[in-house]
C-alpha positions as CSV (number, residue, x, y, z in Angstrom):
1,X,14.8,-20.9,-20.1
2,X,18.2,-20.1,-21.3
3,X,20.5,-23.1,-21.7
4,X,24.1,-21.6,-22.2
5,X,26.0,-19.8,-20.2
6,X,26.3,-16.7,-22.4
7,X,22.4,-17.0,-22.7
8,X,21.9,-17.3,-18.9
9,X,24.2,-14.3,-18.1
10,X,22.5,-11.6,-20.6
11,X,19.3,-12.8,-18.6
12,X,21.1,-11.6,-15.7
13,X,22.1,-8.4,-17.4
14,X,18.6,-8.1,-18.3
15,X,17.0,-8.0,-15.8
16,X,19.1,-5.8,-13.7
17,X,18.8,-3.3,-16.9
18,X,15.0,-3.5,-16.8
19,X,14.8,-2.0,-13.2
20,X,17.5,0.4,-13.3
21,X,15.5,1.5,-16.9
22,X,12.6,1.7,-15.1
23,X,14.0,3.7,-12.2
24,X,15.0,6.3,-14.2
25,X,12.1,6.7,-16.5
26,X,9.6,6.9,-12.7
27,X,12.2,9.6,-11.6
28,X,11.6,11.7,-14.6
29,X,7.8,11.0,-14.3
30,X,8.0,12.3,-10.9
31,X,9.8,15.4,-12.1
32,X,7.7,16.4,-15.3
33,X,4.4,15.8,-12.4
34,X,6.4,18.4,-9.8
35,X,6.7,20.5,-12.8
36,X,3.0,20.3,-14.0
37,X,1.8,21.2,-10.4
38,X,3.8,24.2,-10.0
39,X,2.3,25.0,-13.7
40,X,-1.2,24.0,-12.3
41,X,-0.1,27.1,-9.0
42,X,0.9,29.5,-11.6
43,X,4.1,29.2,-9.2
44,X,6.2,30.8,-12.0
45,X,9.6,30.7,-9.9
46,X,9.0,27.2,-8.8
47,X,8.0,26.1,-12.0
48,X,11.3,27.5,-14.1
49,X,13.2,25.6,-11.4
50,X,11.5,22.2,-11.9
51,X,11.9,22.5,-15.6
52,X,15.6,23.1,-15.3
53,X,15.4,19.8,-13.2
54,X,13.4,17.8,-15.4
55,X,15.6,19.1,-18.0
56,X,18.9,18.0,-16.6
57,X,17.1,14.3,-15.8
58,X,15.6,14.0,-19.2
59,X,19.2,14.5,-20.4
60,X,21.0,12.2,-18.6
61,X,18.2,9.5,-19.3
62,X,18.5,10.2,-23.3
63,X,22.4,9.5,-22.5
64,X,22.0,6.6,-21.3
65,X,20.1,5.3,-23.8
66,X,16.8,4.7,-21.7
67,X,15.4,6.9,-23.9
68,X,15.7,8.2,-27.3
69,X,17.3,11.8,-27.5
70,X,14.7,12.8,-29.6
71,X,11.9,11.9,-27.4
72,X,13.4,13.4,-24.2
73,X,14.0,16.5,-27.0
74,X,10.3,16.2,-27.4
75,X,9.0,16.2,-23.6
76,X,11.5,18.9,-23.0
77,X,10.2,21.2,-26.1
78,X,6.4,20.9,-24.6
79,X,7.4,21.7,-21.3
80,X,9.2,24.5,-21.9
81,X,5.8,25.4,-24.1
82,X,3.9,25.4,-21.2
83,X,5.9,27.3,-19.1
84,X,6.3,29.5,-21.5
85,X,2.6,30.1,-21.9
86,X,2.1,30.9,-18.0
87,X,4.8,33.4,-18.4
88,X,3.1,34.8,-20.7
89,X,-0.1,34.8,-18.8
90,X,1.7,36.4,-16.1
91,X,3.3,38.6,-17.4
């Protein structure tokens, strides 16, 4: 337990950091899976529009320092793969 007062506020700030963290990163799990089903349709409109969405989260989570900007680089690059591949397919 944290005995000082600067100690027992950065708890505090901890914690509220943790669940606002993990908000964001759930969000943009819930995006990249709204993505991956319109993928899974073949839904090639629906799709380019989720991954302008998942883009714009992932961005604002790797600003934010939730995530590293090369890993939301990463996750973006692979999507952007895959849709790629169905327009491909498609097209």
């Amino acid at each position: 337990m944290a005995h000082s007062l600067q100690s027992k506020k950065r708890a505090k700030q901890d914690i509220k950091r943790r669940t606002i963290n993990r908000a964001r990163k759930s969000q943009v799990k819930t995006q990249i899976k709204h993505l991956e089903a319109a993928i899974e349709k073949g839904d090639i409109e629906a799709a380019s529009e989720q991954l302008r969405l998942v883009t714009k989260k992932l961005d604002k989570t790797a600003s934010t320092s939730t995530m590293h900007k090369k890993t939301a680089a990463r996750k973006k690059s692979r999507l952007t793969k895959r849709l790629n591949v169905l327009k491909a397919k498609k097209g």
